[in-house]
C-alpha positions as CSV (number, residue, x, y, z in Angstrom):
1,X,185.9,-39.0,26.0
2,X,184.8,-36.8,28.4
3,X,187.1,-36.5,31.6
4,X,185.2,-38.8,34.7
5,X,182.9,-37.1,36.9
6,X,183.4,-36.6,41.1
7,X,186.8,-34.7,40.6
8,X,190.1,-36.4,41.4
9,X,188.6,-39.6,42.7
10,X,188.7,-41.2,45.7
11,X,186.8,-39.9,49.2
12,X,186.4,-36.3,50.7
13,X,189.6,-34.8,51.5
14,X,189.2,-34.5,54.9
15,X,188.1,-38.4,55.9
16,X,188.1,-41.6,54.3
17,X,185.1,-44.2,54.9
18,X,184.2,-44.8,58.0
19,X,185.5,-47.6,60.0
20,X,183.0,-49.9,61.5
21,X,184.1,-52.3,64.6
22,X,186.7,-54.7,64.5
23,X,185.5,-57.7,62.2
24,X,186.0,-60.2,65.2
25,X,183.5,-58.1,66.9
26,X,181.1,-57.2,64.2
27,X,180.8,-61.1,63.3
28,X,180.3,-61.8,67.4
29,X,177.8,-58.9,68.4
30,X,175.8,-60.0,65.1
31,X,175.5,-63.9,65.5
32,X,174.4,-63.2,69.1
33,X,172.3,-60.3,68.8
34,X,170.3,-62.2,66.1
35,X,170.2,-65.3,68.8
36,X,168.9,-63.0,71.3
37,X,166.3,-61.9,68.6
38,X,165.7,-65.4,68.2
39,X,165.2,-66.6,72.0
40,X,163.0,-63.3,72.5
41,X,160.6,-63.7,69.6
42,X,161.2,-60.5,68.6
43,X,160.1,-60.2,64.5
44,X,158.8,-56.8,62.3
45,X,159.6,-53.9,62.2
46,X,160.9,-54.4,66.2
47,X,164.4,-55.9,64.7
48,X,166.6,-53.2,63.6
49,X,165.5,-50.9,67.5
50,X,166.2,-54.3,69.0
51,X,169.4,-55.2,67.7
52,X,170.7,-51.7,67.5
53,X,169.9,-51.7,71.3
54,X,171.6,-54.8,71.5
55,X,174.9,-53.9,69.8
56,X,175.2,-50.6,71.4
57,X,175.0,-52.5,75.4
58,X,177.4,-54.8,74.3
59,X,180.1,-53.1,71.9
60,X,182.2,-51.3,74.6
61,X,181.1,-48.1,72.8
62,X,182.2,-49.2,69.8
63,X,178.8,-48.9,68.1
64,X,178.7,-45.4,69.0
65,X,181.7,-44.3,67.4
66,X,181.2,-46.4,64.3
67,X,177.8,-44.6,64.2
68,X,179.5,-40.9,64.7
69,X,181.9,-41.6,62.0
70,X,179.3,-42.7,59.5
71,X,177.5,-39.3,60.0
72,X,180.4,-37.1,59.6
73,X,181.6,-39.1,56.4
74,X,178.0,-38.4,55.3
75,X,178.3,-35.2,55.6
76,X,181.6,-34.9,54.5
77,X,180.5,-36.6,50.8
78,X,177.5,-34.4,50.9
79,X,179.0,-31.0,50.9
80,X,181.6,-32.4,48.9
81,X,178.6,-33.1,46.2
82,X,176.9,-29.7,46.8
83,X,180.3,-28.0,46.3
84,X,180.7,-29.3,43.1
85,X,177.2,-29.1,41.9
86,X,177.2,-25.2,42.6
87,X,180.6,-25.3,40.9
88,X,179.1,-26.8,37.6
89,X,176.0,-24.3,37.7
């Protein structure tokens, strides 16, 4: 059959996926940030600015980064799918 699409497999030369926090973390800054959700009656479309807020005073930056990372690897795979689009046309 035909040979498989996306190249050589695998990510963008150049990066891999992006790394979120450690797991410990992650699993902590969630269960209480939904708590403080919770205790503050905050509901709709007010979650994801509340908890992002949330995670990003209490993740020793590490929300931030995760965050930068996840935009560059974006990018990353994007051009990556431009450059072989223009390279099929």
């Amino acid at each position: 059959g035909p040979p498989p699409r996306g190249g050589g497999g695998g990510p963008p030369r150049g990066g891999g996926a992006p790394r979120g926090p450690p797991r410990a973390l992650h699993d902590r800054l969630v269960t209480e940030g939904l708590e403080v959700l919770r205790r503050e009656g905050v509901r709709g479309k007010n979650v994801t600015p509340r908890l992002l807020e949330y995670f990003h005073d209490h993740s020793g930056g590490e929300s931030l980064r995760a965050n930068v990372e996840l935009v560059l690897s974006n990018a990353r795979l994007a051009g990556a799918v431009g450059a072989e689009i223009a390279r099929q046309s």
